[in-house]
C-alpha positions in Angstrom: 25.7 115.4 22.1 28.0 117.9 21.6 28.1 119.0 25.1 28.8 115.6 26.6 31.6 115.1 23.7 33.5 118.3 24.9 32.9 117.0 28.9 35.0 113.6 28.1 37.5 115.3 26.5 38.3 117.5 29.6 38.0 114.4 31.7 41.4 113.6 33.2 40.3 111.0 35.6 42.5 108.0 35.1 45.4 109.1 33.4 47.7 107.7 35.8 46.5 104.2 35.0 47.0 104.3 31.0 50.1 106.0 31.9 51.2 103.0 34.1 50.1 101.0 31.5 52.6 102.3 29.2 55.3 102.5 31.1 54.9 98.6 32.1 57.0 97.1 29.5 59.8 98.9 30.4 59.3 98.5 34.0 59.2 94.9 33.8 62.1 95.0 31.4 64.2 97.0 33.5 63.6 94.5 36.7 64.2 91.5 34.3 67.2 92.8 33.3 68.5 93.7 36.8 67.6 90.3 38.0 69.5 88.7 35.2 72.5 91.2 35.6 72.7 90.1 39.4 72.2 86.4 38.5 75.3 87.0 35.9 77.5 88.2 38.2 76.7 85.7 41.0 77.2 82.8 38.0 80.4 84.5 37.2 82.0 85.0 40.7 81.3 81.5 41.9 83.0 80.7 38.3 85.6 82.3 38.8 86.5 81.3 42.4 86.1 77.6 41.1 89.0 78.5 38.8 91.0 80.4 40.9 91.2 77.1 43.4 91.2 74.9 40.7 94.3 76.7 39.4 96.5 77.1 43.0 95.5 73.1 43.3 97.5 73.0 40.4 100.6 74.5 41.6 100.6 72.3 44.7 99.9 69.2 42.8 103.0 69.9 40.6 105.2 71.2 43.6 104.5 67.7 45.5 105.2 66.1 42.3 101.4 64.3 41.7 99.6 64.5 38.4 98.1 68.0 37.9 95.2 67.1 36.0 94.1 64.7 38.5 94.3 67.2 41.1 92.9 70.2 39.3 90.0 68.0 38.1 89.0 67.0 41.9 89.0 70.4 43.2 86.3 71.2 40.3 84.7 68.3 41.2 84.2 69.2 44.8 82.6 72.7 43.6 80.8 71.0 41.2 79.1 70.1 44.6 78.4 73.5 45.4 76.3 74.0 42.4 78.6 74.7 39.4 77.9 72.3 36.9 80.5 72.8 34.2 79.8 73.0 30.3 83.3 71.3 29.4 85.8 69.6 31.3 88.8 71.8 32.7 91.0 73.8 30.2 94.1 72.8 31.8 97.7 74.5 30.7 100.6 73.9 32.5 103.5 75.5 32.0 101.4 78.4 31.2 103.6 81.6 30.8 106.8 81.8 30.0 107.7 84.5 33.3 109.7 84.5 36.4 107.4 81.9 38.2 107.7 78.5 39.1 105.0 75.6 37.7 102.6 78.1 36.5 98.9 76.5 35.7 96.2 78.3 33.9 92.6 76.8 34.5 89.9 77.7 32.2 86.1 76.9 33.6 83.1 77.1 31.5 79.3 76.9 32.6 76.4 77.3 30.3 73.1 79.0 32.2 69.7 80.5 31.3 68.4 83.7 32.6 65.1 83.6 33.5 64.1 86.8 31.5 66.7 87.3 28.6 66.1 84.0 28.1 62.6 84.8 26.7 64.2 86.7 24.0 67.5 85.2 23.3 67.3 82.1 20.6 71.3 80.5 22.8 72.0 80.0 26.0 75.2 82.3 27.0 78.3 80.7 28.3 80.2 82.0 31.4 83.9 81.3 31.0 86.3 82.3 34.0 90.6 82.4 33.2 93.0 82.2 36.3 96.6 81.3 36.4 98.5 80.3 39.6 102.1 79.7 40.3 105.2 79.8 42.8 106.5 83.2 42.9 109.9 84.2 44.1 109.0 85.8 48.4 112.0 86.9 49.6 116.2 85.8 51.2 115.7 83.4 53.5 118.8 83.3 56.1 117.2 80.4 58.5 115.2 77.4 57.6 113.4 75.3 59.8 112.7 72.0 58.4 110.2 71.1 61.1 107.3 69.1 59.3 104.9 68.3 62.0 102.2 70.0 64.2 105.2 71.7 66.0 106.0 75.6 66.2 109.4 75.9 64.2 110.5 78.8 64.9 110.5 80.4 68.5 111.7 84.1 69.9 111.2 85.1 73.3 112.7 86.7 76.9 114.1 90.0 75.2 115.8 88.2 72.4 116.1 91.1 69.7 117.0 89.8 66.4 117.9 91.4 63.3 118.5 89.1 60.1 118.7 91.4 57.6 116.5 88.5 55.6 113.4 86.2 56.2 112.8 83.3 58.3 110.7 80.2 57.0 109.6 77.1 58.8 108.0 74.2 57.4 106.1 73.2 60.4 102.1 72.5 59.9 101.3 74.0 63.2 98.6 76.8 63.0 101.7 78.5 65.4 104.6 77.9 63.5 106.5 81.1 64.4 106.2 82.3 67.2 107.8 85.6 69.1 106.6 86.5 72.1 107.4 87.8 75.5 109.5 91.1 75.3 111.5 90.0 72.0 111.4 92.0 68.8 112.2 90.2 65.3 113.2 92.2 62.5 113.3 89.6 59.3 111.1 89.7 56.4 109.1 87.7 55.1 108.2 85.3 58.2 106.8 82.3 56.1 105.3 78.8 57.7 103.7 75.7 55.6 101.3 75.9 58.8 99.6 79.4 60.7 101.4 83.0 61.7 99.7 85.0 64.1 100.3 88.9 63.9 102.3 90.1 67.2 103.9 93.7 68.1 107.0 91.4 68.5 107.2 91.3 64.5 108.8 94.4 63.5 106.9 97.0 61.9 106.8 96.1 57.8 107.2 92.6 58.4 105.3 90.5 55.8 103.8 87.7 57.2 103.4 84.9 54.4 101.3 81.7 56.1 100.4 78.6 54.3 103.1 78.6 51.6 104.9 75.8 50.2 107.7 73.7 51.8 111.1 75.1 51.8 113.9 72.6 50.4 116.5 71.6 52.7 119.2 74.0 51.1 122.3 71.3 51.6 120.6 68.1 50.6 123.0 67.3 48.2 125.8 68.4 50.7 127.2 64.8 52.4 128.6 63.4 55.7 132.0 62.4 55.4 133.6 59.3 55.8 135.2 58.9 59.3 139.3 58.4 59.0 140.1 55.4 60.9 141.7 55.3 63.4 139.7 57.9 64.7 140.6 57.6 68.8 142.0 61.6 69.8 140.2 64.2 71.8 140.4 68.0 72.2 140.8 68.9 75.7 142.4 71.8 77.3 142.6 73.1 80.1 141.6 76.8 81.1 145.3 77.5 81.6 146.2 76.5 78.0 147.2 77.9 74.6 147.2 75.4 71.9 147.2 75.2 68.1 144.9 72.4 66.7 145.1 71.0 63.0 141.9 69.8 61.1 141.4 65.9 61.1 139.5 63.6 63.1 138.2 63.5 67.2 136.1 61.2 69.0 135.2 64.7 71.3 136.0 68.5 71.8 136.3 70.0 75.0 137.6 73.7 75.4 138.3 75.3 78.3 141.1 77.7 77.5 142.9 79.4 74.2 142.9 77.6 70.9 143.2 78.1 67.5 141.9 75.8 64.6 143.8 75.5 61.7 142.2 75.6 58.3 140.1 72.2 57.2 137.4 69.9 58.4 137.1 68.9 61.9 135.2 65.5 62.4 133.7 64.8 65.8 132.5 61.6 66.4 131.2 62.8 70.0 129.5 66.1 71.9 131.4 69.4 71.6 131.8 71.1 74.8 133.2 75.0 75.0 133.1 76.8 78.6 132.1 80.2 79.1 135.4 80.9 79.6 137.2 79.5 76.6 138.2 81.0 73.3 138.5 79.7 69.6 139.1 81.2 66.5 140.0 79.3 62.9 139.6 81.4 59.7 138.7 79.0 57.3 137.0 75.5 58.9 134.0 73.3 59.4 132.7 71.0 62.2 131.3 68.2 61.3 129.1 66.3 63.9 129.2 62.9 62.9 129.2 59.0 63.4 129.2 55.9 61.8 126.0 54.9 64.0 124.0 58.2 62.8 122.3 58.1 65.5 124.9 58.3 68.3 126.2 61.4 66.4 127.2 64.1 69.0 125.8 67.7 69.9 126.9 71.0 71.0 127.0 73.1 73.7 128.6 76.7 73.7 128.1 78.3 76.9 127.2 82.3 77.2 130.4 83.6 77.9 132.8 82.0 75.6 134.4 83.7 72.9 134.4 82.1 69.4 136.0 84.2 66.1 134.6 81.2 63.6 134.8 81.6 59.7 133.8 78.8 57.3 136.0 78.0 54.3 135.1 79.4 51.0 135.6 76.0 48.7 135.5 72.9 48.9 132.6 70.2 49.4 132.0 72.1 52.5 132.1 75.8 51.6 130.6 77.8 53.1 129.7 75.6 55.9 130.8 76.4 59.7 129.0 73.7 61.3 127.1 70.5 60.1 125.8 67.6 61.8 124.6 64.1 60.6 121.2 64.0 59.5 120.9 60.5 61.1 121.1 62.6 64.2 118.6 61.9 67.0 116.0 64.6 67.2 114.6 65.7 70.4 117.3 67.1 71.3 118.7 70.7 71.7 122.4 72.9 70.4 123.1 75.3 72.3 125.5 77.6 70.3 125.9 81.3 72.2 128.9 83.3 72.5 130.0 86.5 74.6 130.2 89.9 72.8 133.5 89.4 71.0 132.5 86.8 69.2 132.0 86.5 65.2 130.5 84.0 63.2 131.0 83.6 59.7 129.0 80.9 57.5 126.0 78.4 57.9 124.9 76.8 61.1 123.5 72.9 59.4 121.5 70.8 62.2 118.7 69.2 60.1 117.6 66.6 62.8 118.1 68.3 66.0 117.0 72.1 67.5 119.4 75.0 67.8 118.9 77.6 70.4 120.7 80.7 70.6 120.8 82.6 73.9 123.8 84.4 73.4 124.8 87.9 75.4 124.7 91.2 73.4 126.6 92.4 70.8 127.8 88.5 69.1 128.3 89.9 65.3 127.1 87.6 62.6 128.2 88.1 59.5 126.0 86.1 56.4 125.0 83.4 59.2 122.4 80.8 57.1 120.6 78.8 59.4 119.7 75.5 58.7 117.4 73.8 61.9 114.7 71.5 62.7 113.7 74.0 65.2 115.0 77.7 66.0 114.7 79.5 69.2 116.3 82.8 70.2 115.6 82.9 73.6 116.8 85.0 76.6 118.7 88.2 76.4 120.6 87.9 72.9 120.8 90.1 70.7 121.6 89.3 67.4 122.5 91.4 64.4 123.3 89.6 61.0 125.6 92.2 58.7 125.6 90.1 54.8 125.0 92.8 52.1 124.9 89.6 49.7 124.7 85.6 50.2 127.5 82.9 49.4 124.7 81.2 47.5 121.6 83.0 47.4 119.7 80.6 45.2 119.3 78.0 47.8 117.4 79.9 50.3 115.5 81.6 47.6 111.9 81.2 49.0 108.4 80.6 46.9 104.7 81.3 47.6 101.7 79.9 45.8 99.6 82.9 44.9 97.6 83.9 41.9 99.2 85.7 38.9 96.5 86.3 36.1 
């Protein structure tokens, strides 16, 4: 008895298995765990992208002016769709932060799950909860705006146009192209924003920050108005290549320039097209043409041929400060300003055209000093190059630009 006593005891057959059998529980813990770990973190990303959307929804909503809690509450709706049942309705805060960003909305999401194995050993279910805040943040100096709002490219570069702004470009077109620079041309202006699509090009300088699908720039001189036309209104402008004349400010059914002139200070009011040859050359230190008519649409265009030379400076005050040229927003669009200039020419203030295309095709070396560029559409086409010299803006609030991005 003995014998066969001491024989089991120095049996090690099957150790493994009792040693297996011990270890179980905490094998089976350890994988229960780890499932519920990876179930977590799934629950809490899908959370927290649902919040994240729910929260840049916001911002649009209260940039387009519609009711945020509507809007905030059908986006988690539609990812209620995708699974995520939430606990609670929306946490919605709006203004959230008091910080240098524009309708700020924090959404808070909540969603109540069981875990397969914790669950087992837990007497509550856990609650996920996911925070994210969105708002407009300041981009970047804008020196021309495109207010094209369609499925149309807004801003164009091409030929061997080289352009240097010294600032950022912005077009409000939806177009999935709606900058564009191709061809040999090179564009040195950041940011490059569009409501609609940017596609990434060697033509964009190196460091330029592409910003696609922000929020729709303002049209900076709204609030800026059309004049009333004097009446009588029944004089031209027309020299001829041969002359050297002094005009004063005041009122013109058209503008053509062939020769010398100089522009006294004040407003200019054309009710017709403005025509400057190539060989013609203007200068004025302080004044602004105004493309206008009392039928909108038969308000005039212009056309500034390649070799002219123009020295133009807009006036500092005054309802037009600041402004060099400015058409009628009753314009008809469709149509296309050509404004291009040899290289002596300057110009000096903001270029207004909000219903009609501007094109600049100008020769090398036309200076530009604190040019602001208000368009439907911009092109710089051809072999212009274009440098624009403003260490600071007239008004650099109104082409301060804004992008919809999360900020907590």
């Amino acid at each position: 008895m003995l014998k066969f006593l001491r024989k089991i005891l120095g049996d090690k057959r099957g150790n493994a298995l009792l040693m297996v059998a011990g270890a179980m529980p905490m094998i089976v813990g350890a994988a229960g765990l780890a499932s519920d770990t990876i179930q977590w973190t799934l629950w809490k990303r899908q959370l927290q992208r649902a919040a994240d959307s729910a929260a840049v929804a916001g911002v649009y909503a209260k940039m387009a002016g519609q009711d945020v809690t509507t809007q905030v509450t059908n986006d988690t709706t539609k990812n209620n769709q995708t699974g995520i049942t939430l606990l609670t309705a929306p946490v919605i805060t709006f203004p959230a932060a008091a910080n240098d960003w524009t309708n700020p909305v924090a959404v808070q999401l909540q969603v109540q799950k069981t875990l397969s194995f914790s669950s087992m050993f837990m007497s509550t279910t856990p609650i996920i909860t996911a925070n994210a805040t969105a708002a407009a943040v300041q981009t970047g100096d804008y020196c021309v705006v495109s207010l094209e709002s369609t499925n149309t490219t807004g801003i164009t570069a091409g030929g061997n146009a080289n352009v240097d702004l010294g600032c950022g470009m912005i077009t409000n077109s939806i177009s999935m192209d709606a900058a564009v620079a191709f061809g040999s041309s090179l564009v040195k202006a950041s940011p490059v924003a569009a409501v609609g699509g940017l596609d990434k090009t060697d033509n964009w300088a190196t460091g330029t920050t592409l910003l696609p699908f922000t929020i729709p720039q303002p049209d900076p001189f709204a609030s800026v108005p059309a004049p009333t036309i004097p009446s009588p209104c029944n004089n031209t402008i027309n020299d001829k290549p041969s002359d050297n004349t002094t005009v004063t400010a005041g009122c013109y059914k058209s503008m053509t320039v062939q020769g010398t002139m100089h522009l006294g200070d004040g407003t200019y009011v054309i009710t017709g097209d403005i025509n400057i040859n190539s060989q013609a050359k203007i200068d004025c230190n302080a004044c602004t043409i105004i493309l206008t008519n009392n039928s909108p649409s038969q308000t005039g265009m212009i056309t500034v041929n390649g070799g002219a030379q123009l020295n133009l400076k807009a006036p500092l005050t005054g309802t037009y400060a600041g402004l060099m040229f400015y058409q009628n927003r009753g314009a008809t669009s469709g149509t296309t300003n050509k404004i291009n200039g040899n290289s002596s020419s300057t110009f000096q203030g903001a270029v207004y055209f909000p219903s009609q295309n501007v094109e600049f095709t100008g020769t090398s070396g036309v200076t530009y000093q604190c040019i602001e560029l208000v368009a439907r559409q911009v092109s710089f086409l051809g072999n212009s190059q274009i440098k624009n010299n403003c260490p600071t803006y007239p008004d650099p609030d109104k082409f301060k630009g804004r992008h919809v991005r999360l900020v907590a």
